[in-house]
BAVEX-437036 format. One record per residue: residue in three letters; x, y, z of N, C-alpha, C, O, CB in turn. Coordinates in steps of 0.1 Angstrom, whole numbers, padded with zeros to 4 digits, always signed. Glycine has a CB too. Example, Ala and Ser with C-alpha at 12.3 -4.5 7.8 and 13.67 -1.06 7.14 Angstrom:
2
ALA+0132-0057+0078+0123-0045+0078+0132-0033+0078+0142-0033+0085+0113-0045+0090;SER+0128-0022+0071+0137-0011+0071+0129+0000+0079+0134+0011+0080+0141-0006+0057;
END
This chain:
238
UNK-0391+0180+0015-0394+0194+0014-0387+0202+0025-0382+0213+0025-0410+0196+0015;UNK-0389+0193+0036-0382+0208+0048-0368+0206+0045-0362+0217+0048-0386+0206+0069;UNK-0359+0196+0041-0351+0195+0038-0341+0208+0027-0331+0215+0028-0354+0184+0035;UNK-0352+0205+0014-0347+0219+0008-0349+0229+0019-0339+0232+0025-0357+0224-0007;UNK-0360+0234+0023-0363+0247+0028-0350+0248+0041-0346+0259+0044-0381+0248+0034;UNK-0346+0239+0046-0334+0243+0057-0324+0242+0043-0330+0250+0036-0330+0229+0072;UNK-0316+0240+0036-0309+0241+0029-0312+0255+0026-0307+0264+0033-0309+0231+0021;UNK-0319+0258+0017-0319+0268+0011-0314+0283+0022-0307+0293+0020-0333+0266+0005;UNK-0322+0276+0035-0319+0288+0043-0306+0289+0050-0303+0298+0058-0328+0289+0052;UNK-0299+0279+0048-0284+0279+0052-0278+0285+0042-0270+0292+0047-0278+0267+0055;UNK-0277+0285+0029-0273+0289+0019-0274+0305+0023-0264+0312+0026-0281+0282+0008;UNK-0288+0311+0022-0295+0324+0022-0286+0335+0036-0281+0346+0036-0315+0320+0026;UNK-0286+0324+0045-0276+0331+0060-0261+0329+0059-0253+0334+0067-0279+0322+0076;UNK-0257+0321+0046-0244+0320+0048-0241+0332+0035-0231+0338+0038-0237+0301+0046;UNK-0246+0336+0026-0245+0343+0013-0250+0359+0014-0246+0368+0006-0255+0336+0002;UNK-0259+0359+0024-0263+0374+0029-0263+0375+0044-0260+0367+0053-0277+0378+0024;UNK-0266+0386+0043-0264+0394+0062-0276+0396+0064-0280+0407+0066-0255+0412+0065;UNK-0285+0385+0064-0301+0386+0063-0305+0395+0080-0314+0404+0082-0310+0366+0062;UNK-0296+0391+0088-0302+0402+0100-0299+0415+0099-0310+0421+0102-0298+0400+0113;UNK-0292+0421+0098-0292+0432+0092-0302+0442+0082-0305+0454+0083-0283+0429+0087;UNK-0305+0434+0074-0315+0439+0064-0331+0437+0068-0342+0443+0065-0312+0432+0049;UNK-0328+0428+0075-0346+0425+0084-0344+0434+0096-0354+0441+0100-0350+0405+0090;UNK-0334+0435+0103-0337+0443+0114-0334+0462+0111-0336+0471+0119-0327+0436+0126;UNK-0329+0462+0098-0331+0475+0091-0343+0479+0085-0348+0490+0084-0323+0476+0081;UNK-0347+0467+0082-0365+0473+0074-0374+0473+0089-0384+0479+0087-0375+0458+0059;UNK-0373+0468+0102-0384+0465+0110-0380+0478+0114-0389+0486+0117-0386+0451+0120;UNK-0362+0485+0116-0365+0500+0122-0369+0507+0120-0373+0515+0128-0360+0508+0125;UNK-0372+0510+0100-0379+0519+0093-0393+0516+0093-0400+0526+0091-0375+0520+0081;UNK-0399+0505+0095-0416+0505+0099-0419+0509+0110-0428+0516+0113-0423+0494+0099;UNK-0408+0502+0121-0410+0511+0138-0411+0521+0137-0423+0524+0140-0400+0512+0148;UNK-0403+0531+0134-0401+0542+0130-0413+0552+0125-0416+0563+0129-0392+0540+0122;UNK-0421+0542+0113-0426+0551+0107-0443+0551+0113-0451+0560+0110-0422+0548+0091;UNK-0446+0543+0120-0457+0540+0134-0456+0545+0144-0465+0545+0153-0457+0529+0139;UNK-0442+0551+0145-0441+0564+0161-0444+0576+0157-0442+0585+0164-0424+0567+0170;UNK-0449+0578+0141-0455+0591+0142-0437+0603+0139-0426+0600+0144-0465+0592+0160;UNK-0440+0614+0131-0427+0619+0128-0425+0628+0141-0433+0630+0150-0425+0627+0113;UNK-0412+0633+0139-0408+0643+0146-0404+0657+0139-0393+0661+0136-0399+0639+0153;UNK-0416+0662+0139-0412+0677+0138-0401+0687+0140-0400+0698+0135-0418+0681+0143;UNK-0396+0681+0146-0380+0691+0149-0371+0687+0140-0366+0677+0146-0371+0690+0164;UNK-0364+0688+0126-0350+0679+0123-0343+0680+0129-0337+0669+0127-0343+0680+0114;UNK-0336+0686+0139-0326+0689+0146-0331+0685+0161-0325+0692+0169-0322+0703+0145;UNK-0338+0678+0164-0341+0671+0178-0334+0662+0180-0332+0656+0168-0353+0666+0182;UNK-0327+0656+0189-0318+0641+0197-0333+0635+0193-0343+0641+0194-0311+0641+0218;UNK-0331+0620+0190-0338+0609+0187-0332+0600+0194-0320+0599+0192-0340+0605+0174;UNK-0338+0593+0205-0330+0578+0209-0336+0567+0210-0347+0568+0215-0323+0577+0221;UNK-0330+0554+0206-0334+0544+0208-0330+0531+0217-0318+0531+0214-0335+0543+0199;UNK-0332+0524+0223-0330+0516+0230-0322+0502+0231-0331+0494+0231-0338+0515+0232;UNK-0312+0498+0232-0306+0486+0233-0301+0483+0239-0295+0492+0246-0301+0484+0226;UNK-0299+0469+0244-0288+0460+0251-0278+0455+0244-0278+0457+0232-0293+0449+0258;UNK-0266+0445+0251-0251+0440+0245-0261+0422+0248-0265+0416+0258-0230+0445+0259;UNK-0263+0420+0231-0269+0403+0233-0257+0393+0230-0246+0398+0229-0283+0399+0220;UNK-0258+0382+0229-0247+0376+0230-0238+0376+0214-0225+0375+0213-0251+0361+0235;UNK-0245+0377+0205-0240+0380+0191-0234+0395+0189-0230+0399+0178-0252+0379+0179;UNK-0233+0404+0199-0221+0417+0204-0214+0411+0208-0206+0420+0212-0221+0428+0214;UNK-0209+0401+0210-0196+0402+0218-0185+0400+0210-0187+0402+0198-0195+0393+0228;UNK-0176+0398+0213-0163+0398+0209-0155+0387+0218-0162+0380+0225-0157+0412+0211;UNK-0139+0385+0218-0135+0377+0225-0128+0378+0240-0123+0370+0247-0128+0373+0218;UNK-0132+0396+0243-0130+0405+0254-0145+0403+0263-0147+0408+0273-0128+0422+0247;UNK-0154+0394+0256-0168+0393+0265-0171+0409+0264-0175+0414+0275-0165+0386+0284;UNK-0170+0418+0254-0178+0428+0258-0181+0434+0244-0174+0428+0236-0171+0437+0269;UNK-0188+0445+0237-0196+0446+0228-0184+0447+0216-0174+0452+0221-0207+0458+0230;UNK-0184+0443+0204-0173+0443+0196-0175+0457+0188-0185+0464+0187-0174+0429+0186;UNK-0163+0460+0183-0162+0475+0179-0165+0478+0169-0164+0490+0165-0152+0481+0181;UNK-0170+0465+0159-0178+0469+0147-0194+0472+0148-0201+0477+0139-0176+0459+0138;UNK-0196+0467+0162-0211+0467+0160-0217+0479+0165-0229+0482+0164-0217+0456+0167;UNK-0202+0490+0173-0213+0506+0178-0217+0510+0160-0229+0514+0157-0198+0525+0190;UNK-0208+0507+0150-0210+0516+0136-0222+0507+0133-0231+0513+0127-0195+0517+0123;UNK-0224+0494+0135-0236+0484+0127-0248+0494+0139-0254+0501+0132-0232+0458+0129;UNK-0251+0495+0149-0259+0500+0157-0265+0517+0151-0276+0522+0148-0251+0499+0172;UNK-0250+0522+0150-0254+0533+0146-0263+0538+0136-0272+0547+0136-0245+0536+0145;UNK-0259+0531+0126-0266+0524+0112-0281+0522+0115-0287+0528+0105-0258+0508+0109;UNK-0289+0517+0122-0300+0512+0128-0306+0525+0127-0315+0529+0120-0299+0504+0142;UNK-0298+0533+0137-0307+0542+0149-0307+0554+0138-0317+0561+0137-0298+0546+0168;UNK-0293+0556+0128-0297+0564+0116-0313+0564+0110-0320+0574+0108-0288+0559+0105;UNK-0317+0549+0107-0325+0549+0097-0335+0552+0105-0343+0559+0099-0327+0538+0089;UNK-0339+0550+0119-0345+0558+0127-0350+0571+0129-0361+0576+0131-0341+0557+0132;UNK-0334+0578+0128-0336+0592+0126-0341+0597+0112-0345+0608+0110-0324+0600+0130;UNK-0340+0591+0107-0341+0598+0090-0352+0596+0090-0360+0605+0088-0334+0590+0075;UNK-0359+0582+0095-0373+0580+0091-0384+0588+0098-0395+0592+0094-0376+0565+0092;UNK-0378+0589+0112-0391+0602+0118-0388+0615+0114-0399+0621+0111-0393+0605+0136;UNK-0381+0621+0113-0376+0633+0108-0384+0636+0098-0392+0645+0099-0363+0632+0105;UNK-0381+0628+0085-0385+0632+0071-0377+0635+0062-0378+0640+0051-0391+0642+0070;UNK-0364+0629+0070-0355+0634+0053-0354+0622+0047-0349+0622+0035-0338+0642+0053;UNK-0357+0614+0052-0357+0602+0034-0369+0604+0029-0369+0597+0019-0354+0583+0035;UNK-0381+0610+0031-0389+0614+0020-0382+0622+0013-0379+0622+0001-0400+0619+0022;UNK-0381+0635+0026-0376+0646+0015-0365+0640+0006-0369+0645-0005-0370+0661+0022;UNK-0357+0633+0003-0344+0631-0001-0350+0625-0014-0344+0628-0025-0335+0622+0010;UNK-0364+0614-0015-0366+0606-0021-0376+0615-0035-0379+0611-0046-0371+0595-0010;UNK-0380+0631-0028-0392+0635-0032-0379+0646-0045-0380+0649-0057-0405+0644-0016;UNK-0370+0647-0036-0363+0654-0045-0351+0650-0052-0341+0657-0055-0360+0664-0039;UNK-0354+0632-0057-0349+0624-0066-0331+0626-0058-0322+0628-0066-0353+0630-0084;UNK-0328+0626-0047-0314+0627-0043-0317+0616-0028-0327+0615-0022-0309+0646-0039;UNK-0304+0608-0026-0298+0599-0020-0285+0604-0009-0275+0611-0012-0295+0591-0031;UNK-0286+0599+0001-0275+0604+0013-0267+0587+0013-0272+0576+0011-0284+0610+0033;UNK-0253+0591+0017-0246+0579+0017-0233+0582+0027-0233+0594+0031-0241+0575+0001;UNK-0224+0574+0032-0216+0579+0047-0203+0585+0038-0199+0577+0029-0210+0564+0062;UNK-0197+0596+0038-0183+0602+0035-0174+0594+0047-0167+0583+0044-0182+0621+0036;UNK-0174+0600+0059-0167+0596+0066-0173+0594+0078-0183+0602+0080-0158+0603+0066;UNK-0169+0583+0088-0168+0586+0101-0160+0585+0112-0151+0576+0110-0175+0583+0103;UNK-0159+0591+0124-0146+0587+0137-0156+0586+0146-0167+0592+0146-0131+0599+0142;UNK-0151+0578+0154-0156+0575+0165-0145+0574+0178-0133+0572+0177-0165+0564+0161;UNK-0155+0575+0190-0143+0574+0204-0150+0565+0212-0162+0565+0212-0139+0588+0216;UNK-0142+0554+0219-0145+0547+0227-0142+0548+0239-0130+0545+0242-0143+0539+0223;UNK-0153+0551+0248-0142+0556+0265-0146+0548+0272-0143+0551+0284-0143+0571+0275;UNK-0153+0537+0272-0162+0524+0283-0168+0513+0274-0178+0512+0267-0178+0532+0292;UNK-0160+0506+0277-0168+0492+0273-0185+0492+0273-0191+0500+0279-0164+0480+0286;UNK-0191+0483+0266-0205+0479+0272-0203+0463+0272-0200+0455+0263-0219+0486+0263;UNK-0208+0462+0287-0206+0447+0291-0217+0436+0279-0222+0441+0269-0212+0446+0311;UNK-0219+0424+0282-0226+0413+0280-0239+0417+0290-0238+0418+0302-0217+0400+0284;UNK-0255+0419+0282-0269+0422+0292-0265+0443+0296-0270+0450+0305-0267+0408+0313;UNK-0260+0446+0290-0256+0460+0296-0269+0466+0287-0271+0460+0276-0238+0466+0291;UNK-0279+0478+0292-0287+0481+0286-0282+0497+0279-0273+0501+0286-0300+0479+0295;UNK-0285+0506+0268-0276+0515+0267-0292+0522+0259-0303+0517+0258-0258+0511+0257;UNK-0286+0537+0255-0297+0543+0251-0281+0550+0237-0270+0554+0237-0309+0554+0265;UNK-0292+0549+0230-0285+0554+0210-0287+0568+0210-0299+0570+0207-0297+0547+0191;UNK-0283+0577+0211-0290+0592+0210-0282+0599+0197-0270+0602+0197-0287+0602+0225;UNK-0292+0600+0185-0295+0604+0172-0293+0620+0175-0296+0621+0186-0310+0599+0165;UNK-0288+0633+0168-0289+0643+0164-0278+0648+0151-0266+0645+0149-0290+0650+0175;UNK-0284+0657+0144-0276+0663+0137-0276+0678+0137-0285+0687+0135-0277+0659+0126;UNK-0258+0678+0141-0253+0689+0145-0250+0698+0134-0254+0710+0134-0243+0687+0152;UNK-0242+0693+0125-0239+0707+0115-0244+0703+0102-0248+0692+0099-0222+0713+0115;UNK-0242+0714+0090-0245+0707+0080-0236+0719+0068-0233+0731+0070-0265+0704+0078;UNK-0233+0713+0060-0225+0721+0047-0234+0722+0033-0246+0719+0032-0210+0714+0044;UNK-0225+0724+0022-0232+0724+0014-0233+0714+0002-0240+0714-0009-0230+0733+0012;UNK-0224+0704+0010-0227+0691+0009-0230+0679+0016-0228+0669+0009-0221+0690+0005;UNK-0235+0679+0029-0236+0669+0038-0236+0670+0052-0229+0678+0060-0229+0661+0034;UNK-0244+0661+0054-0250+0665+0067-0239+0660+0079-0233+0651+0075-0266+0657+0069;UNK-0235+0665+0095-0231+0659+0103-0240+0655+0112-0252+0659+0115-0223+0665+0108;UNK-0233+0643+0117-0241+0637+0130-0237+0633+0140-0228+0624+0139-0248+0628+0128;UNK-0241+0637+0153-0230+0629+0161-0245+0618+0171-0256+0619+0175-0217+0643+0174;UNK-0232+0606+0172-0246+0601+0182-0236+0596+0191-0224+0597+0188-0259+0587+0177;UNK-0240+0591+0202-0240+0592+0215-0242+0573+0222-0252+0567+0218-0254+0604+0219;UNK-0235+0566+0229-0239+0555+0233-0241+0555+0250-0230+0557+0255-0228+0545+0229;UNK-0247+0555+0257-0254+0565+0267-0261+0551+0278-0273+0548+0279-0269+0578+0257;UNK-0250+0544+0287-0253+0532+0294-0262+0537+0304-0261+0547+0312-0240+0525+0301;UNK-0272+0529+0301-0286+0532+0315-0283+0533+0327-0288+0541+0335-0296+0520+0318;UNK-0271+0524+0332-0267+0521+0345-0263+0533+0354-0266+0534+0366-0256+0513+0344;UNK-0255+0542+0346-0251+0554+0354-0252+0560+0345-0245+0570+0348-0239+0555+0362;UNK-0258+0563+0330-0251+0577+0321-0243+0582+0315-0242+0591+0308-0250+0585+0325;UNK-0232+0572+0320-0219+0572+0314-0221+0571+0298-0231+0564+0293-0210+0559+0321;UNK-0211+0577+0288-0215+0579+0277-0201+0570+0274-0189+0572+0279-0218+0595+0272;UNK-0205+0559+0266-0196+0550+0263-0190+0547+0252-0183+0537+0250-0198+0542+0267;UNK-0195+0558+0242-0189+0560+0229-0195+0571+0219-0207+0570+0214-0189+0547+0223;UNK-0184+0581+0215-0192+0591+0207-0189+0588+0190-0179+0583+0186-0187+0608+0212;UNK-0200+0591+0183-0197+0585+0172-0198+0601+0160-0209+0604+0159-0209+0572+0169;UNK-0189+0610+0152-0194+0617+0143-0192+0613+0126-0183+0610+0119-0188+0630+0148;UNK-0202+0615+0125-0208+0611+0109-0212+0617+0105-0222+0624+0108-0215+0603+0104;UNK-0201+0616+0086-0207+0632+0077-0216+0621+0069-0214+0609+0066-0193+0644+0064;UNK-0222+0627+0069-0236+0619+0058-0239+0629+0042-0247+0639+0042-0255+0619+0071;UNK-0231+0625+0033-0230+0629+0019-0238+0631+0014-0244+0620+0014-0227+0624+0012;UNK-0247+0642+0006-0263+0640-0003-0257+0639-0015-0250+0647-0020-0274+0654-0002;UNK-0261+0627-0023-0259+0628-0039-0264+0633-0047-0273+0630-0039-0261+0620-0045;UNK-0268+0639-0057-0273+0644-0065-0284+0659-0061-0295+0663-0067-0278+0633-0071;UNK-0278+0662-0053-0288+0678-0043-0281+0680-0032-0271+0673-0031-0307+0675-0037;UNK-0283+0688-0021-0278+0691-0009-0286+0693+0001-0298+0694-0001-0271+0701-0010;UNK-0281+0694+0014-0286+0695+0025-0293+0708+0027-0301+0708+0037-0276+0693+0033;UNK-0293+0717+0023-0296+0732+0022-0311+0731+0015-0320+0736+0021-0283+0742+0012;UNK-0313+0725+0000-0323+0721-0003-0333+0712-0001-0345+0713-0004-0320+0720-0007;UNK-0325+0702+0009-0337+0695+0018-0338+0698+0029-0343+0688+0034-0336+0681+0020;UNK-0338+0707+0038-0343+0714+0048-0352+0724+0042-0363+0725+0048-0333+0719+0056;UNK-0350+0731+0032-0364+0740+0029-0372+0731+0027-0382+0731+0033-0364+0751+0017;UNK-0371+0721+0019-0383+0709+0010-0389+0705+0027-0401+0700+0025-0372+0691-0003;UNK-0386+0704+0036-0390+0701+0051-0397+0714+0054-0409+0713+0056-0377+0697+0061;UNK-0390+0727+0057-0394+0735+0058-0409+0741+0052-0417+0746+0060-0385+0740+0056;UNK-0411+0740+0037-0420+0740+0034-0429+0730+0033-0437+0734+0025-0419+0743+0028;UNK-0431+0722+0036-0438+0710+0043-0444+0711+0053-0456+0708+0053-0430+0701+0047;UNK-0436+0717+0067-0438+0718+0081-0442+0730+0088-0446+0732+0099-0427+0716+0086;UNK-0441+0741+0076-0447+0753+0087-0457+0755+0088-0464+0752+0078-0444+0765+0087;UNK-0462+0760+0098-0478+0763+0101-0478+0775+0106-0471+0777+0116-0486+0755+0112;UNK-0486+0788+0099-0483+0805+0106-0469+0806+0106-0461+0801+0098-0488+0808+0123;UNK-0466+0813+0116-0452+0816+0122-0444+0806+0125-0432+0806+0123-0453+0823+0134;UNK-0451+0795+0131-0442+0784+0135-0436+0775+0122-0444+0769+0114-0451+0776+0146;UNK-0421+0774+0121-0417+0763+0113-0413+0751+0119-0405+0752+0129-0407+0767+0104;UNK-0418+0736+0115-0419+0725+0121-0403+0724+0123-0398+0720+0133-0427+0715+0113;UNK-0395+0729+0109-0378+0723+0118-0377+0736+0119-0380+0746+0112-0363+0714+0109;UNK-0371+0734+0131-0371+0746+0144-0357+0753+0142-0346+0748+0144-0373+0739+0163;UNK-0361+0767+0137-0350+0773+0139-0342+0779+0151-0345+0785+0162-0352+0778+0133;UNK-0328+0776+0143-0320+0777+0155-0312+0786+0157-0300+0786+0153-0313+0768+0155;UNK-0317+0797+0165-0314+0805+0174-0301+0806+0182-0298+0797+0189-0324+0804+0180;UNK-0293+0818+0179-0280+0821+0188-0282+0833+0196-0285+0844+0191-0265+0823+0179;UNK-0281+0831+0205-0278+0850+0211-0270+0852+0216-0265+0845+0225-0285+0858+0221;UNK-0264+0863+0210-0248+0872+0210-0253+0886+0215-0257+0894+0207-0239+0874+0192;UNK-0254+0888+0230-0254+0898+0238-0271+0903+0230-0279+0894+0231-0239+0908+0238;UNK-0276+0912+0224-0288+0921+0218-0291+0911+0206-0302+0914+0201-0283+0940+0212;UNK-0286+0902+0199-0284+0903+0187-0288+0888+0185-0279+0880+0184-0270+0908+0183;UNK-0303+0886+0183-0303+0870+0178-0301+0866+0161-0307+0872+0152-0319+0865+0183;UNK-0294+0858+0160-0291+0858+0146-0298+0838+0145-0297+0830+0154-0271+0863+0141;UNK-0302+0838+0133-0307+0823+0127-0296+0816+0117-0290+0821+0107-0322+0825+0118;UNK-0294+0805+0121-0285+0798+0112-0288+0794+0093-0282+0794+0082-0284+0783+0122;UNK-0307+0791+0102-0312+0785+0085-0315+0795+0075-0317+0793+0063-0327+0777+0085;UNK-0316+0810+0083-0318+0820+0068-0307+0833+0076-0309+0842+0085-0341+0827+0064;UNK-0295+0830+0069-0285+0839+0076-0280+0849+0057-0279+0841+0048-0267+0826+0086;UNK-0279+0858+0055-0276+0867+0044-0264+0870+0047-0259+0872+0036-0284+0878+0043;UNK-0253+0872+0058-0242+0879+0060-0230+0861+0066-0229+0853+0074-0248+0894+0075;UNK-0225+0865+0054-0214+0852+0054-0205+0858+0065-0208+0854+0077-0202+0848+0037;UNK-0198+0866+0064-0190+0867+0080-0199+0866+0091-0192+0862+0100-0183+0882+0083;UNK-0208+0867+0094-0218+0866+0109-0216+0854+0110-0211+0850+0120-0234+0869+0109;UNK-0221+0844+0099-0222+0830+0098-0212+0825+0103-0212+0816+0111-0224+0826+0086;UNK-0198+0831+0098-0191+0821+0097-0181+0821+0113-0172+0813+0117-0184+0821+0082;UNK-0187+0835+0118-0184+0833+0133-0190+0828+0141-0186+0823+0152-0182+0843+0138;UNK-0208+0828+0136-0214+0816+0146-0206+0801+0145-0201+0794+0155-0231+0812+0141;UNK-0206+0798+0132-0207+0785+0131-0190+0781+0140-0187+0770+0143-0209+0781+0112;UNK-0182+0790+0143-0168+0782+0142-0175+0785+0163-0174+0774+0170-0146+0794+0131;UNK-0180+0795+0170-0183+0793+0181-0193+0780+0188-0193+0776+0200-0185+0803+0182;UNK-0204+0777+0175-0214+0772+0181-0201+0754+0179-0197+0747+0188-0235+0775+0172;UNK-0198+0752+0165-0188+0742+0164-0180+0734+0182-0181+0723+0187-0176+0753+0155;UNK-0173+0749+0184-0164+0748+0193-0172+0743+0207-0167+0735+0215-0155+0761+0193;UNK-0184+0748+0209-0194+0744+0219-0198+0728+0219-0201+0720+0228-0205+0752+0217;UNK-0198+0730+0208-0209+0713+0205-0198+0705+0208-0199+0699+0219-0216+0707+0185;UNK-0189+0705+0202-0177+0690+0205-0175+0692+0218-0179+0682+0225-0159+0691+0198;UNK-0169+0704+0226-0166+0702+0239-0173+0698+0249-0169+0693+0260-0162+0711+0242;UNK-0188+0701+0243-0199+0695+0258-0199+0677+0255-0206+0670+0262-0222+0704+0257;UNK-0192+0674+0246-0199+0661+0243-0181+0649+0248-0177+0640+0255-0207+0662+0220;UNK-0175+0658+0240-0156+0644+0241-0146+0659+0245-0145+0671+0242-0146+0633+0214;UNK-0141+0650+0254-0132+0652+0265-0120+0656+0258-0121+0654+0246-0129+0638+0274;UNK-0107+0663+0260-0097+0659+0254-0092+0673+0239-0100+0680+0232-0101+0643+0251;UNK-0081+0672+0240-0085+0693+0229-0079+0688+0218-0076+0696+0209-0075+0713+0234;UNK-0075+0670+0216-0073+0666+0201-0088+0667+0193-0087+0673+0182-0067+0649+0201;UNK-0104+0661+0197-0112+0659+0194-0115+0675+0186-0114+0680+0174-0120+0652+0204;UNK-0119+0681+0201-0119+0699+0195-0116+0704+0185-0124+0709+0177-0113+0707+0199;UNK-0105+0705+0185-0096+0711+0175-0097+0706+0163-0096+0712+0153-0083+0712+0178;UNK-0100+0692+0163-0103+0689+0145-0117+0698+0139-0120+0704+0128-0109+0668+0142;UNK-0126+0697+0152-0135+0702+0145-0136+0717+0146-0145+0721+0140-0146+0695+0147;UNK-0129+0725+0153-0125+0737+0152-0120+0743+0138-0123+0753+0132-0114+0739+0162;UNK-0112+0730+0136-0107+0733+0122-0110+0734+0110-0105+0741+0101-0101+0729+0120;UNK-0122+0724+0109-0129+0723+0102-0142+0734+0100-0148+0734+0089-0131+0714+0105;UNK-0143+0740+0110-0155+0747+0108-0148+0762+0108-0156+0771+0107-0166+0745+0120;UNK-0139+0764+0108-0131+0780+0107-0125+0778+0094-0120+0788+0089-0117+0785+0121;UNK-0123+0766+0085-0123+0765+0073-0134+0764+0064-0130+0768+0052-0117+0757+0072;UNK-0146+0761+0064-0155+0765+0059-0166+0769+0065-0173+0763+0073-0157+0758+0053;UNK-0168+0780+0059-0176+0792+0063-0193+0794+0058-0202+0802+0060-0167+0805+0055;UNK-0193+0780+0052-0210+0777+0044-0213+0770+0058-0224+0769+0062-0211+0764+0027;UNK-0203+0765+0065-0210+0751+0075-0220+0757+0084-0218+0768+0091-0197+0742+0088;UNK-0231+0749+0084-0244+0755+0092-0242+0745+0110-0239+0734+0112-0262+0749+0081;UNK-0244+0753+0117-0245+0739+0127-0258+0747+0141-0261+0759+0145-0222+0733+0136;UNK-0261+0733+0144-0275+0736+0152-0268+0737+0167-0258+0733+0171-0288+0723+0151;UNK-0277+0743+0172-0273+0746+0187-0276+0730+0196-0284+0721+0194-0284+0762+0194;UNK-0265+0732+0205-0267+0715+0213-0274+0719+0222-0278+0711+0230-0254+0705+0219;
END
């Protein structure tokens, strides 16, 4: 008997990525026991070290695993947030279009690091995200990651009201709107009527967000570019 049962489970670890999917379902129950977070647009972070199955042959964390990590701390954010209900309530699914990422610091072997979750802009098809690999030791940010996250069958515009109406109480709406001030003149990203206003916040608040975060005016300028090309792109203040 234990014979089959080790067989079988060599079979089961050699045929699937069983840690992965077990340590993907234990973040969405973690997750969903810390109680939500009311803000969609709040930094979420979570906690990790470099165990010996990070490594690589450099002794230091392998460079598939910041995107396998990232992956984690997503379902994290999705799950306190509320948008994989909302997503689920309004029969639509999110999936990755693209992502780039920068690597500026190793993370050693035992190195403890903090995951920091937010999403920055959003269009009218999919959400951005950038997260953050953030070494305890000194703060040093040791890899930035941005990810468009695709909605299938609905959009991002629709599941923030479906939150929105969910979350407000009185005056206050649980996802917090996001506020610019331009000298007299506060304008809101989530209920904006005037497409040119918009689409001069969005290419300034854009140009802000990347630069406080990656170094360097190759990173910038992509997303400069991107956001002075489309004029729907919503993005939250960092």
């Amino acid at each position: 008997m234990l014979l089959w049962i080790l067989s079988g489970s060599l079979v089961l670890f050699g045929s699937f990525d069983v840690w992965y999917f077990l340590r993907g379902s234990w973040m969405v129950i973690k997750s969903w026991f810390q109680g939500p977070v009311r803000d969609v647009l709040a930094e979420q972070v979570i906690h990790g070290r470099v165990l010996l199955h990070d490594l690589d042959f450099m002794c230091h964390m392998n460079n598939a695993r910041y995107l396998r990590e990232c992956d984690f701390a997503r379902y994290a954010h999705c799950t306190r947030n509320g948008l994989f209900l909302a997503t689920r309530a309004l029969n639509a699914t999110m999936v990755i279009g693209a992502t780039t990422i920068r690597y500026r610091r190793s993370l050693a072997f035992g190195e403890a690091f903090e995951l920091r979750t937010r999403i920055v802009a959003w269009d009218e098809k999919s959400f951005y995200i950038e997260q953050r690999f953030v070494s305890k030791s000194d703060g040093f940010i040791s890899a930035i990651m941005l990810c468009r996250q695709n909605v299938v069958r609905g959009n991002p515009q629709k599941i923030l009201d479906h939150l929105c109406k969910r979350k407000s109480v009185g005056l206050y709406i649980g996802l917090q709107v996001v506020a610019v001030l331009f000298g007299d003149m506060v304008c809101t990203t989530l209920n904006m009527d005037q497409r040119k206003r918009r689409k001069e916040l969005s290419q300034e608040i854009g140009k802000k967000t990347i630069e406080k975060h990656v170094e360097g005016s190759h990173e910038a300028s992509v997303m400069d570019l991107y956001v002075s090309s489309n004029p729907n792109l919503q993005v939250s203040a960092g």
